[in-house]
C-alpha positions as CSV (number, residue, x, y, z in Angstrom):
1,X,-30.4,9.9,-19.3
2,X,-32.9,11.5,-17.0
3,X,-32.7,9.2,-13.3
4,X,-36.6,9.2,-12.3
5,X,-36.1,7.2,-9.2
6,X,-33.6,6.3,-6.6
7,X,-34.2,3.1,-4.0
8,X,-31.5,2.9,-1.5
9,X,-31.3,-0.6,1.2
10,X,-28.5,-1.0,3.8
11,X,-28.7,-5.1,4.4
12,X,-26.3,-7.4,6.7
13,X,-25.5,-10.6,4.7
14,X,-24.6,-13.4,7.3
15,X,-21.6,-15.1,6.6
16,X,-20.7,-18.7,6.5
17,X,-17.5,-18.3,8.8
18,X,-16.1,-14.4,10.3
19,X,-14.0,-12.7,8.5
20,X,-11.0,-11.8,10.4
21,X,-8.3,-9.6,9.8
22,X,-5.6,-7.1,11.4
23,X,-8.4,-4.4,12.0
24,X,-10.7,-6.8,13.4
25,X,-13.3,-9.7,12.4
26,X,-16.8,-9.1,10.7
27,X,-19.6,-11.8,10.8
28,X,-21.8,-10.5,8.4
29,X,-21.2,-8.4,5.5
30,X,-22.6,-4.6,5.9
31,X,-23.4,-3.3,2.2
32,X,-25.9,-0.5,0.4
33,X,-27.9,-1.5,-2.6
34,X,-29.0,1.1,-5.1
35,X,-31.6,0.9,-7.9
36,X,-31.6,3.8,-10.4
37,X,-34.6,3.7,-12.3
38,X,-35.0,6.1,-15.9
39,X,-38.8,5.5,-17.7
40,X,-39.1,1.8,-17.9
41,X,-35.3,0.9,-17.3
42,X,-34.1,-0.3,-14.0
43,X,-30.2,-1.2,-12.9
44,X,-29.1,-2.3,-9.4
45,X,-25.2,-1.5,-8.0
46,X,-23.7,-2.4,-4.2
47,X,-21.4,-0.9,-2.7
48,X,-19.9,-2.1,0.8
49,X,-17.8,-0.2,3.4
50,X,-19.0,-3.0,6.0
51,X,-20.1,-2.3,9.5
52,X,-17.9,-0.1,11.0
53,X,-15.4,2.8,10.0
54,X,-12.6,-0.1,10.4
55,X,-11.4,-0.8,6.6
56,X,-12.3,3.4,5.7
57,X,-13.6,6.5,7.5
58,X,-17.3,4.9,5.8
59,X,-19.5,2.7,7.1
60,X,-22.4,1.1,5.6
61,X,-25.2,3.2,8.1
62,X,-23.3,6.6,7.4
63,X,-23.6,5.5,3.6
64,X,-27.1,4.5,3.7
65,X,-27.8,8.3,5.0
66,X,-25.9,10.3,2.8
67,X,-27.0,8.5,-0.2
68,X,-31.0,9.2,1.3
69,X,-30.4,13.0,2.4
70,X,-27.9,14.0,0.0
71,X,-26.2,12.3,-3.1
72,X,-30.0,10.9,-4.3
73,X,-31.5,14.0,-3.8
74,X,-28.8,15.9,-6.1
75,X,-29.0,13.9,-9.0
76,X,-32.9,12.7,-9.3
77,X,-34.9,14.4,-12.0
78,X,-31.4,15.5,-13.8
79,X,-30.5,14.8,-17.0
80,X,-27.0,13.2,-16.8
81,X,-25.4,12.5,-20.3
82,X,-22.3,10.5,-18.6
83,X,-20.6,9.2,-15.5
84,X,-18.4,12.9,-15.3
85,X,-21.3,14.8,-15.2
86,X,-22.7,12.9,-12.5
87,X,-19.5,13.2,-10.5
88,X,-19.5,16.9,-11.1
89,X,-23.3,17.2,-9.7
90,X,-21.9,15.6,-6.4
91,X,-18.5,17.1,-6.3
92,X,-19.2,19.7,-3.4
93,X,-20.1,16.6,-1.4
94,X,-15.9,15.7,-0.1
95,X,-14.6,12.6,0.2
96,X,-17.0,9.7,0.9
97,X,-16.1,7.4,-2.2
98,X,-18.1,4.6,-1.1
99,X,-21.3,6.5,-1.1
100,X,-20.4,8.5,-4.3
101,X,-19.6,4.4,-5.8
102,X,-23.1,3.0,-5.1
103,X,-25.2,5.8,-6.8
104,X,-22.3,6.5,-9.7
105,X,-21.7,2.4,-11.0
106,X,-25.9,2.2,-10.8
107,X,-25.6,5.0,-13.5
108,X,-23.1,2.9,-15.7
109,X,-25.5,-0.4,-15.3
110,X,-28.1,1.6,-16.6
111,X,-27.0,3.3,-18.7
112,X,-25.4,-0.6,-20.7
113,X,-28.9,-1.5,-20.3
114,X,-30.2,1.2,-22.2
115,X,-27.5,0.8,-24.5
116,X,-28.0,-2.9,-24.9
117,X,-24.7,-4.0,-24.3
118,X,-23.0,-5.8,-21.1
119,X,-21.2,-3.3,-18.7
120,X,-17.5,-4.5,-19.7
121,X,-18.1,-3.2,-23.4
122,X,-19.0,-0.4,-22.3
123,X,-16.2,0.2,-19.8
124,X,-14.0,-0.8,-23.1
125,X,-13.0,-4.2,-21.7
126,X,-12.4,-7.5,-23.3
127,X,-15.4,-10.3,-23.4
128,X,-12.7,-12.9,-21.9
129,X,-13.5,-14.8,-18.5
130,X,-11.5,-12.9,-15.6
131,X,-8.9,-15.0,-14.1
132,X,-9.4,-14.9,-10.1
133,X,-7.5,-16.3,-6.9
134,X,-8.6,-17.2,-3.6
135,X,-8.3,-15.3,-0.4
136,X,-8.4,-16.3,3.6
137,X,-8.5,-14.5,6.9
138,X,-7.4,-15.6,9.9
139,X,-8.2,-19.3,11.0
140,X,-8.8,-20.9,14.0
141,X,-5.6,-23.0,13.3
142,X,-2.8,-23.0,10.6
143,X,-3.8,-26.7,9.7
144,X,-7.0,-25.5,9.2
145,X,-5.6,-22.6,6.8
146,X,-3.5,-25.3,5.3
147,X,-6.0,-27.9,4.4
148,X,-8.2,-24.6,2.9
149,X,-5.1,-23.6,0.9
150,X,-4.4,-27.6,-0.6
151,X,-8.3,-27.4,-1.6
152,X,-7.6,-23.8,-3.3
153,X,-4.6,-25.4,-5.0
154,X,-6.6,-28.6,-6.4
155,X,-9.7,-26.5,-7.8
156,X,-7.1,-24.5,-9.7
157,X,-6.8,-21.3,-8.2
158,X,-3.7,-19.3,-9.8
159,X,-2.6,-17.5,-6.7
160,X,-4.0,-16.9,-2.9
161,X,-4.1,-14.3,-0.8
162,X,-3.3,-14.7,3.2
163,X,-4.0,-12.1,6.0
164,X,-1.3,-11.0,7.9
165,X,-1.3,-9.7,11.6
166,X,0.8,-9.7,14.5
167,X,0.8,-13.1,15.8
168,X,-0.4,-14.5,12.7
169,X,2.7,-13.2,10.3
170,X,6.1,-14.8,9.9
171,X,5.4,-18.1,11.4
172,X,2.5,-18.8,9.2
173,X,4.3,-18.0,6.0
174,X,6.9,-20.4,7.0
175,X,4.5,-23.0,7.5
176,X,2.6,-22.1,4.0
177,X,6.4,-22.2,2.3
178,X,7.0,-25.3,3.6
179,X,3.9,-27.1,2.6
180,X,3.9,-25.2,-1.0
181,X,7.2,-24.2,-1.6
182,X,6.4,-22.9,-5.7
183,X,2.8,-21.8,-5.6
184,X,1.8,-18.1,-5.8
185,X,1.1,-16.2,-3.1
186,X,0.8,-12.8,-1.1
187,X,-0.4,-11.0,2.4
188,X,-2.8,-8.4,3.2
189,X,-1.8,-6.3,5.9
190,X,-4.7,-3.9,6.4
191,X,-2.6,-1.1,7.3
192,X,-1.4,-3.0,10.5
193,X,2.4,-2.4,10.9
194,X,4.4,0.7,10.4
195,X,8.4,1.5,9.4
196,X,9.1,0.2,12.4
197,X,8.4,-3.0,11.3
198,X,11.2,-2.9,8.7
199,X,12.5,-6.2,9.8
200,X,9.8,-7.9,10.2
201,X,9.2,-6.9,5.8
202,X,12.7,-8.0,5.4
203,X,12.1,-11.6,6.9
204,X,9.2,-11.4,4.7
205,X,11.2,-11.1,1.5
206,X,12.9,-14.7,2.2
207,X,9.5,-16.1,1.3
208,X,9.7,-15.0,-2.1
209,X,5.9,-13.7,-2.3
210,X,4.0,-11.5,-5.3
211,X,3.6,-8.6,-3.2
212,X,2.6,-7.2,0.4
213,X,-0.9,-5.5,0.4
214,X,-0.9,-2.6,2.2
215,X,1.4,-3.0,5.0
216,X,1.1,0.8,6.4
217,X,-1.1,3.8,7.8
218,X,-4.6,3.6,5.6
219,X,-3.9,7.1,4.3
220,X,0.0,6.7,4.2
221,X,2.0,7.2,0.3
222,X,5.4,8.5,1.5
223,X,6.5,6.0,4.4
224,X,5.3,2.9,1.7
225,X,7.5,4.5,-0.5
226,X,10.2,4.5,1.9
227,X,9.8,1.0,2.8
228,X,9.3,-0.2,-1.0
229,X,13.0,1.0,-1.4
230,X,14.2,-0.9,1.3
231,X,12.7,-4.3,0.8
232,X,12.4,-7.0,-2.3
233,X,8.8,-8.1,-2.2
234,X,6.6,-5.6,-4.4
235,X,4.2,-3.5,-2.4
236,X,0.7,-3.0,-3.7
237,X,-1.2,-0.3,-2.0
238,X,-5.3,-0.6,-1.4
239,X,-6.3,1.5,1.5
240,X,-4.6,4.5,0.4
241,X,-5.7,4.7,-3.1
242,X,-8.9,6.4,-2.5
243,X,-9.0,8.4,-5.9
244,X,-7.2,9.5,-8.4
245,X,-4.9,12.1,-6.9
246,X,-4.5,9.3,-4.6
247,X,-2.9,7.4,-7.6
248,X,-1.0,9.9,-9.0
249,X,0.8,11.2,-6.0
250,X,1.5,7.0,-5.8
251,X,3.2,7.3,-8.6
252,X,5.2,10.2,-8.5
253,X,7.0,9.0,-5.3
254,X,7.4,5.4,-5.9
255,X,5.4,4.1,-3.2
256,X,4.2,0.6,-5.0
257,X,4.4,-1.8,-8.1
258,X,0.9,-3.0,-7.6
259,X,-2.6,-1.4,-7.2
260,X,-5.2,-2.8,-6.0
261,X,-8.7,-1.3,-7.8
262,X,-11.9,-1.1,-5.4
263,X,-14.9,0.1,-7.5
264,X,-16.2,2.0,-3.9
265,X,-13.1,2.5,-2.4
266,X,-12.0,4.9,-5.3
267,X,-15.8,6.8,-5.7
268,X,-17.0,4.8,-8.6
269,X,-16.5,3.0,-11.9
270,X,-15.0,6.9,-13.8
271,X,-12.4,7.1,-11.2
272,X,-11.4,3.2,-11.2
273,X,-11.1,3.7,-15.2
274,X,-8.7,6.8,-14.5
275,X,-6.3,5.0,-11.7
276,X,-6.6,2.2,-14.6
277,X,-4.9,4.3,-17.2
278,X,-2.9,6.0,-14.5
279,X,-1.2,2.6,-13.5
280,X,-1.0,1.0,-16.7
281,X,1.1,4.2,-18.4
282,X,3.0,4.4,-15.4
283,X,3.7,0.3,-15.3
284,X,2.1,-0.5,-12.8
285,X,0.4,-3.6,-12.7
286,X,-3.2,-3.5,-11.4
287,X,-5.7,-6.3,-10.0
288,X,-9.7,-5.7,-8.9
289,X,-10.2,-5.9,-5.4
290,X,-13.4,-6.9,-3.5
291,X,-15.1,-5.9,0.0
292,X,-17.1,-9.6,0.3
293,X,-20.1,-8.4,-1.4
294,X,-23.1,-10.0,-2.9
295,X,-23.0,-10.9,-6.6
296,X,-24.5,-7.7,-7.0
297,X,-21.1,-5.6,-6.4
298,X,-18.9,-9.0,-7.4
299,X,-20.9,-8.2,-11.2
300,X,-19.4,-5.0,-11.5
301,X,-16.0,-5.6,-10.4
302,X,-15.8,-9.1,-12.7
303,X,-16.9,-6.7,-15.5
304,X,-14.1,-4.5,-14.8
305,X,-11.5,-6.9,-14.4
306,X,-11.9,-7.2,-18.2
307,X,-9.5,-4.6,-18.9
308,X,-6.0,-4.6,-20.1
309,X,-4.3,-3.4,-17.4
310,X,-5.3,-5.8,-14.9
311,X,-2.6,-8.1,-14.8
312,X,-3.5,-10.2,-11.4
313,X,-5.6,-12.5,-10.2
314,X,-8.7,-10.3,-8.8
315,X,-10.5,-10.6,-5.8
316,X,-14.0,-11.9,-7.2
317,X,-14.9,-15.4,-5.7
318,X,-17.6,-18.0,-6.0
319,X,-21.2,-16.8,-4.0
320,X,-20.9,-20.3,-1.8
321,X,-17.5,-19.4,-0.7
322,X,-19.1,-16.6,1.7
323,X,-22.4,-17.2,1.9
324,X,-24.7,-20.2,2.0
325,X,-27.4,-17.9,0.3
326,X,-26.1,-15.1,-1.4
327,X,-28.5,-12.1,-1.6
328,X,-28.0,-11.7,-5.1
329,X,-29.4,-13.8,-8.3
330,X,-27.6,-16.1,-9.9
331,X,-24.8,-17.0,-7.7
332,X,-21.3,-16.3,-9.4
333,X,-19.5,-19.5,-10.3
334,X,-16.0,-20.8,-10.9
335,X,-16.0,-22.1,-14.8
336,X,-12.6,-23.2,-15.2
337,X,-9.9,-23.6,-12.8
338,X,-10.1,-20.0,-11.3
339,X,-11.8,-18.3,-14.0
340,X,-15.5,-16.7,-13.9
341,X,-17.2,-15.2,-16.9
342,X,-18.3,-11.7,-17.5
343,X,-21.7,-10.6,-18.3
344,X,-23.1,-11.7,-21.7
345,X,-26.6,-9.7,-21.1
346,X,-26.9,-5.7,-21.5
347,X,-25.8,-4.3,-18.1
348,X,-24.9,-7.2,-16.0
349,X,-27.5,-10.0,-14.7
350,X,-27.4,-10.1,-11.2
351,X,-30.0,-8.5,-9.2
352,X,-31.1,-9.0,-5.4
353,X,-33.9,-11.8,-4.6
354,X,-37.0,-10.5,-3.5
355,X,-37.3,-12.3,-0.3
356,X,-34.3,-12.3,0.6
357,X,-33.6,-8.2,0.5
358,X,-36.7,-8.4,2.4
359,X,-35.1,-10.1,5.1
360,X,-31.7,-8.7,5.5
361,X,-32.6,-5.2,5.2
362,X,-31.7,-2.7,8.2
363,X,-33.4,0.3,6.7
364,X,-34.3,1.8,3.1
365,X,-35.4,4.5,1.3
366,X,-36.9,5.6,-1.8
367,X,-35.7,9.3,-3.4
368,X,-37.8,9.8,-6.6
């Protein structure tokens, strides 16, 4: 496949409430579109760091440039056979997955639309509706988190996710116990506590929950596999799985029972496949994480939450439970009591509305 043209958009999506958690609170959603274009074939991918280096080192204006000066420039007017070879042409480049995402999952779009075929066959997944579950930050109030969590509960969610922080950490969990003693549940630290916090993770075990998302240092493998030895609860690691040596050195020293798959967080759709197969020989279970995108990214990461090994609830949710217009056409929708189906059209059909790109757009470029 030879990649003619390259348009790259940072936007802000405004979201319908702030999304607060132990690194801080975001009020609209920071991402970079890319649309790869080869002869008369077009695909669009997103990939979202947010604002500020708060979640990653990336942010969605650093992003946005090295996508313009460097990555687009490296791979237009190339003939790029798979997703490898593209990797390889951008190798030199280090680190940055979240730039190295947005221009690599364009390629695999494009290249199931040339191929005729929707993007989870091509990634070898199954054509099955994904199951999801339903996440929320910090509230104003824990009846307000409550009442959200009953609603969750009665639209038939499978599981839900809760942010945890300092002040908004044990107490809360006792409250959610309380008020659903049986149903599924687990916390996202963000990296926000450290070994010395070891008590703290062993009150947390009373509660009985699927796992603890990331409760150390962003970058951290050994102390989480220090602390996984010393508590009940199941740790899944996010932050610090930014690649595949990432995930193998995960393995090797124990450090989790859950990972949690980002499509940019681990440079692209090749290396999510790898961490994949990584996890699932090593028996690890694995679940698709999300950054609040637009349906746009949300498209790709339902499509691969159609393989085998993922084994969790993903983070993929409805467009109306961010955004009261989401940037990108159709909206995803719940089917069936926490289930949303994957793409039955080559590629996958979402793409950004015209008018609206036009609006939330901080800056583009086009590389061609």
């Amino acid at each position: 496949m030879r990649i003619d043209k390259i348009e790259v958009y940072h936007v802000a999506m405004p979201l319908i409430y702030p999304w607060r958690t132990a690194y801080g609170e975001d009020a609209e959603i920071h991402s970079v579109l890319v649309k790869m274009v080869s002869g008369d074939e077009y695909a669009w991918s997103e990939t979202s760091p947010l604002n500020a280096p708060c979640y990653s080192p990336e942010w969605a204006g650093g992003v946005f440039m090295l996508i313009k000066d460097y990555l687009a420039p490296k791979i237009v007017r190339k003939e790029l056979s798979d997703a490898e070879e593209l990797l390889l042409q951008l190798q030199h480049f280090k680190g940055n997955p979240f730039a190295k995402a947005g221009v690599e999952s364009a390629w695999w779009v494009l290249n199931a639309k040339i191929q005729r075929k929707p993007l989870h066959k091509i990634l070898g997944g199954r054509t099955e509706p994904v199951e999801v579950g339903d996440d929320f930050g910090v509230q104003d109030s824990v009846d307000m988190l409550l009442k959200k969590i009953e609603k969750a509960v009665e639209e038939g969610f499978p599981r839900v996710k809760l942010k945890f922080k300092r002040g908004w950490d044990v107490n809360i969990l006792g409250a959610v116990r309380d008020t659903f003693p049986n149903f599924p549940f687990h916390i996202d630290c963000n990296a926000g506590f450290s070994l010395k916090d070891l008590d703290l993770f062993k009150k947390v075990d009373r509660y009985e929950l699927e796992m603890i998302e990331q409760p150390l240092h962003h970058n951290d493998l050994l102390d989480h596999s220090k602390l996984q030895k010393q508590i009940e609860t199941p740790i899944c690691l996010d932050e610090s799985i930014t690649g595949v040596k990432a995930a193998e050195q995960a393995i090797e020293l124990g450090s989790c029972r859950y990972v949690n798959i980002k499509v940019g967080r681990v440079g692209g759709l090749y290396n999510a496949l790898k961490v994949h197969d990584l996890c699932r020989d090593a028996g690890i279970r694995c679940w698709v994480g999300g950054m609040l995108e637009s349906s746009i990214g949300q498209g790709i990461s339902i499509e691969l939450a159609t393989l085998d090994n993922i084994k969790y609830p993903s983070d993929i949710f409805p467009s109306s439970k961010f955004y009261t217009d989401d940037l990108g056409y159709p909206d995803i929708k719940l089917q069936d009591k926490g289930k949303i189906d994957v793409s039955k059209v080559p590629g996958i059909p979402y793409e950004p509305k015209k008018q609206m790109l036009a609006k939330v757009t901080v800056e583009r470029a086009m590389i061609s």
